[in-house]
VMD Tcl script that builds the backbone (N, CA, C; Angstrom):
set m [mol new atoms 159]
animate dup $m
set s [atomselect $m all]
$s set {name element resname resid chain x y z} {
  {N N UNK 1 A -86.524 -24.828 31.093}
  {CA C UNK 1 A -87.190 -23.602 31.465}
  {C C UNK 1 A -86.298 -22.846 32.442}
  {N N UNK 2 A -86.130 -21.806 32.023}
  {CA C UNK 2 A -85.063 -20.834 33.612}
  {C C UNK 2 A -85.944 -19.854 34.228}
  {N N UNK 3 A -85.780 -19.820 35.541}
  {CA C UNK 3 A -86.997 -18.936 36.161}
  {C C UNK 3 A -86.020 -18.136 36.695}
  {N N UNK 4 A -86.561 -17.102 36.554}
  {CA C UNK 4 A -86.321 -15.677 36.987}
  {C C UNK 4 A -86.884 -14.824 38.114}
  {N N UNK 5 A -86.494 -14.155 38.781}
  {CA C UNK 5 A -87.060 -13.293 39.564}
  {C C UNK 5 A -86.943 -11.804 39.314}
  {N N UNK 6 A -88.659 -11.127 39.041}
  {CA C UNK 6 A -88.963 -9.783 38.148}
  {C C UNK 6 A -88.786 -9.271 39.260}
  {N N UNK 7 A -87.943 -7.669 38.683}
  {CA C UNK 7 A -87.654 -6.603 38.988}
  {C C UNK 7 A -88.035 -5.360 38.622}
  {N N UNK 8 A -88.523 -4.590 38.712}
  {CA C UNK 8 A -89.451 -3.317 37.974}
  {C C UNK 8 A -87.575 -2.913 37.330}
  {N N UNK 9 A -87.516 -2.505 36.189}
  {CA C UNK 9 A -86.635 -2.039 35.303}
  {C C UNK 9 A -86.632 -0.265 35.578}
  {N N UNK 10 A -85.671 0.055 35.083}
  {CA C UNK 10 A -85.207 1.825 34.926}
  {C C UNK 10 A -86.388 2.288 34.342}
  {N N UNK 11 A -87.554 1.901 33.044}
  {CA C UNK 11 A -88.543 2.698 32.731}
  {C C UNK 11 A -89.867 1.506 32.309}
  {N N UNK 12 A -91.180 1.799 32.316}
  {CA C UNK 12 A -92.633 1.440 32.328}
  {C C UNK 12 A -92.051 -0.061 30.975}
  {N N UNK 13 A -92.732 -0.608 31.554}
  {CA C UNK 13 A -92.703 -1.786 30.465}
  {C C UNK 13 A -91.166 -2.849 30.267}
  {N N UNK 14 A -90.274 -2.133 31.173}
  {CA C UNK 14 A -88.874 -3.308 31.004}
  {C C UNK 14 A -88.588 -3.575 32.657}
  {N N UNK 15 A -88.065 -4.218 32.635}
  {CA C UNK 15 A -88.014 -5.500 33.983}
  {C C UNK 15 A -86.190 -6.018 33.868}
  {N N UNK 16 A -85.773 -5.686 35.403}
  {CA C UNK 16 A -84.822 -6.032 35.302}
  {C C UNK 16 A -84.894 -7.927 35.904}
  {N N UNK 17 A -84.557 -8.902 35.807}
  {CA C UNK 17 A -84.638 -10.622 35.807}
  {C C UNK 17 A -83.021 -11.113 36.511}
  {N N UNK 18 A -83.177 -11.144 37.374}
  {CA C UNK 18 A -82.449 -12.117 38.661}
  {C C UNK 18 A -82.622 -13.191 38.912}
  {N N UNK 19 A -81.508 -13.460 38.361}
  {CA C UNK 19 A -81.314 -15.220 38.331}
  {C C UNK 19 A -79.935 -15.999 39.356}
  {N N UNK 20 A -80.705 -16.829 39.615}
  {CA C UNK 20 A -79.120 -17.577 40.697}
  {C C UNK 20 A -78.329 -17.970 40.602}
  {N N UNK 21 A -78.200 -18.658 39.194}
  {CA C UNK 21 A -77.022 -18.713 37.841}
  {C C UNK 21 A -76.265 -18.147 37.149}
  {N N UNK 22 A -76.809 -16.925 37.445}
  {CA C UNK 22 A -76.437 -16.250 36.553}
  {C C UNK 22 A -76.342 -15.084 36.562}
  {N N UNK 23 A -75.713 -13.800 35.805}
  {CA C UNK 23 A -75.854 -12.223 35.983}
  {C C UNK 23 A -77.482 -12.125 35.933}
  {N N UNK 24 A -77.620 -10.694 36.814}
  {CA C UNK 24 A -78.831 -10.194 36.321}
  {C C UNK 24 A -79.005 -9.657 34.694}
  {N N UNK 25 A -80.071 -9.755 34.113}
  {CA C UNK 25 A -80.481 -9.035 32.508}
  {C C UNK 25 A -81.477 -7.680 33.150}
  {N N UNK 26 A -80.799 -6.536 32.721}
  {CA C UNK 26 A -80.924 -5.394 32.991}
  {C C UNK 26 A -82.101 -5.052 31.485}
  {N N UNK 27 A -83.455 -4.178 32.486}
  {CA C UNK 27 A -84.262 -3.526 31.044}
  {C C UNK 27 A -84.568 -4.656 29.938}
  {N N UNK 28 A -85.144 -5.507 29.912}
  {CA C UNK 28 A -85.554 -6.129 29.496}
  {C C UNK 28 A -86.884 -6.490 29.114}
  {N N UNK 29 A -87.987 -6.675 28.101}
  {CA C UNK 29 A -89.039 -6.556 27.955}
  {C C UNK 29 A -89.128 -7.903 27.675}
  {N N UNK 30 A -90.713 -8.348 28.476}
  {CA C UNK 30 A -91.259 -9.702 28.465}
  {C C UNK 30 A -92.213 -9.956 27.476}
  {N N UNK 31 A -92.086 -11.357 26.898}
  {CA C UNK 31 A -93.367 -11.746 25.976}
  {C C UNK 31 A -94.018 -12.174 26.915}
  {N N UNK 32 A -93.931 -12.914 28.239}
  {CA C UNK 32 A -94.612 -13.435 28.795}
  {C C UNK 32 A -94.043 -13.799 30.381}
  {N N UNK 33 A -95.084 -14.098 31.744}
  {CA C UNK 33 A -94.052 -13.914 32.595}
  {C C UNK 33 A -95.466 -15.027 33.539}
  {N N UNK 34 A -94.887 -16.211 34.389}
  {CA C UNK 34 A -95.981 -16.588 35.091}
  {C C UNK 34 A -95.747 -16.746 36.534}
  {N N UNK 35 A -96.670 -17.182 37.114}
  {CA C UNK 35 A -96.332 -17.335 38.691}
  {C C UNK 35 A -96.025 -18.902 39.098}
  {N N UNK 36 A -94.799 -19.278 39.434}
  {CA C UNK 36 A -94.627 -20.338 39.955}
  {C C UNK 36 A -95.743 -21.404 40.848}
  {N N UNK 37 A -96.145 -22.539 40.747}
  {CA C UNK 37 A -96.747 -22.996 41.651}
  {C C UNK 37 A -96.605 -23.878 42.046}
  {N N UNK 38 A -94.966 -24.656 41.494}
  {CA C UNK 38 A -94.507 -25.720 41.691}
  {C C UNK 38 A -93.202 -25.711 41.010}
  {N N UNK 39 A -92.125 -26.272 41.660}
  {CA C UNK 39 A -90.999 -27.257 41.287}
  {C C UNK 39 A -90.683 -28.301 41.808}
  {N N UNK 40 A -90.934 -29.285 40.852}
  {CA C UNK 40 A -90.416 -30.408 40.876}
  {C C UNK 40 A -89.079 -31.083 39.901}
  {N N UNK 41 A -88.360 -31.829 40.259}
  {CA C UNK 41 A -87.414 -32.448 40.279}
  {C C UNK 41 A -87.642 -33.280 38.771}
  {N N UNK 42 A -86.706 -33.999 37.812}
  {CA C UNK 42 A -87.237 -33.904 36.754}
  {C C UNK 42 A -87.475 -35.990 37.066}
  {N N UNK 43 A -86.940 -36.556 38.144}
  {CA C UNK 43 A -86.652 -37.970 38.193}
  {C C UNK 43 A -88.423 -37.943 38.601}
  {N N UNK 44 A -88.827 -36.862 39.790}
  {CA C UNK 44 A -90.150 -37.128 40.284}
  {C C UNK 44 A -91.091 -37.006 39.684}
  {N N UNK 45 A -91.288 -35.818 38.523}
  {CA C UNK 45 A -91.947 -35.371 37.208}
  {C C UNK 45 A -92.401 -36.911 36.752}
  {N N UNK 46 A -91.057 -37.187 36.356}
  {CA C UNK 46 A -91.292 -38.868 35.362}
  {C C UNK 46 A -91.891 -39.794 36.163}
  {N N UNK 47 A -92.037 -39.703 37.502}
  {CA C UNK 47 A -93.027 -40.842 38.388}
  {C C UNK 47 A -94.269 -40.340 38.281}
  {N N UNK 48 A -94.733 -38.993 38.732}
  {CA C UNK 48 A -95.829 -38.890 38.657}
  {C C UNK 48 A -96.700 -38.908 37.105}
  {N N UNK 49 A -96.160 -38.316 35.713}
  {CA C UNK 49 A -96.459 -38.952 34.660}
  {C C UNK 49 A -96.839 -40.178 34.369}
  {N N UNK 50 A -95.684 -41.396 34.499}
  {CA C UNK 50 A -95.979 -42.675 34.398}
  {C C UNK 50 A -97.299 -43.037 35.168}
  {N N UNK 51 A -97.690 -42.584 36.375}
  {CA C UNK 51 A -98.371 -43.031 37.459}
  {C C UNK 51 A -99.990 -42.311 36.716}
  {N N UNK 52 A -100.110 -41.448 36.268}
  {CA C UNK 52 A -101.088 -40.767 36.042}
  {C C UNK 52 A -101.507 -41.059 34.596}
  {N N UNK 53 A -101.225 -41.818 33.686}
  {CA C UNK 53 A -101.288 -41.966 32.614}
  {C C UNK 53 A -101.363 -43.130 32.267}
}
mol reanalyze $m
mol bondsrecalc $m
mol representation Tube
mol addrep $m
């Protein structure tokens, strides 16, 4: 998954996306866009899975 940080774009409906990897993507239109409410690490992911299941 790559997360981005939205930017209102040059016109209604495109979004410029700033990334820390990477160039920004200029004017760009989203299928879909959510609000972070967590990152985790992918070794800790697999503990809490195992643990919960």
């Amino acid at each position: 998954m790559l997360v981005k940080r939205l930017l209102r774009g040059s016109s209604p409906g495109r979004y410029d996306l700033e990334s820390v990897a990477g160039p920004t993507r200029h004017d760009a239109r989203l299928r879909w866009a959510a609000h972070i409410t967590a990152i985790i690490p992918p070794f800790q992911a697999r503990r809490i899975i195992v643990r919960g299941g």
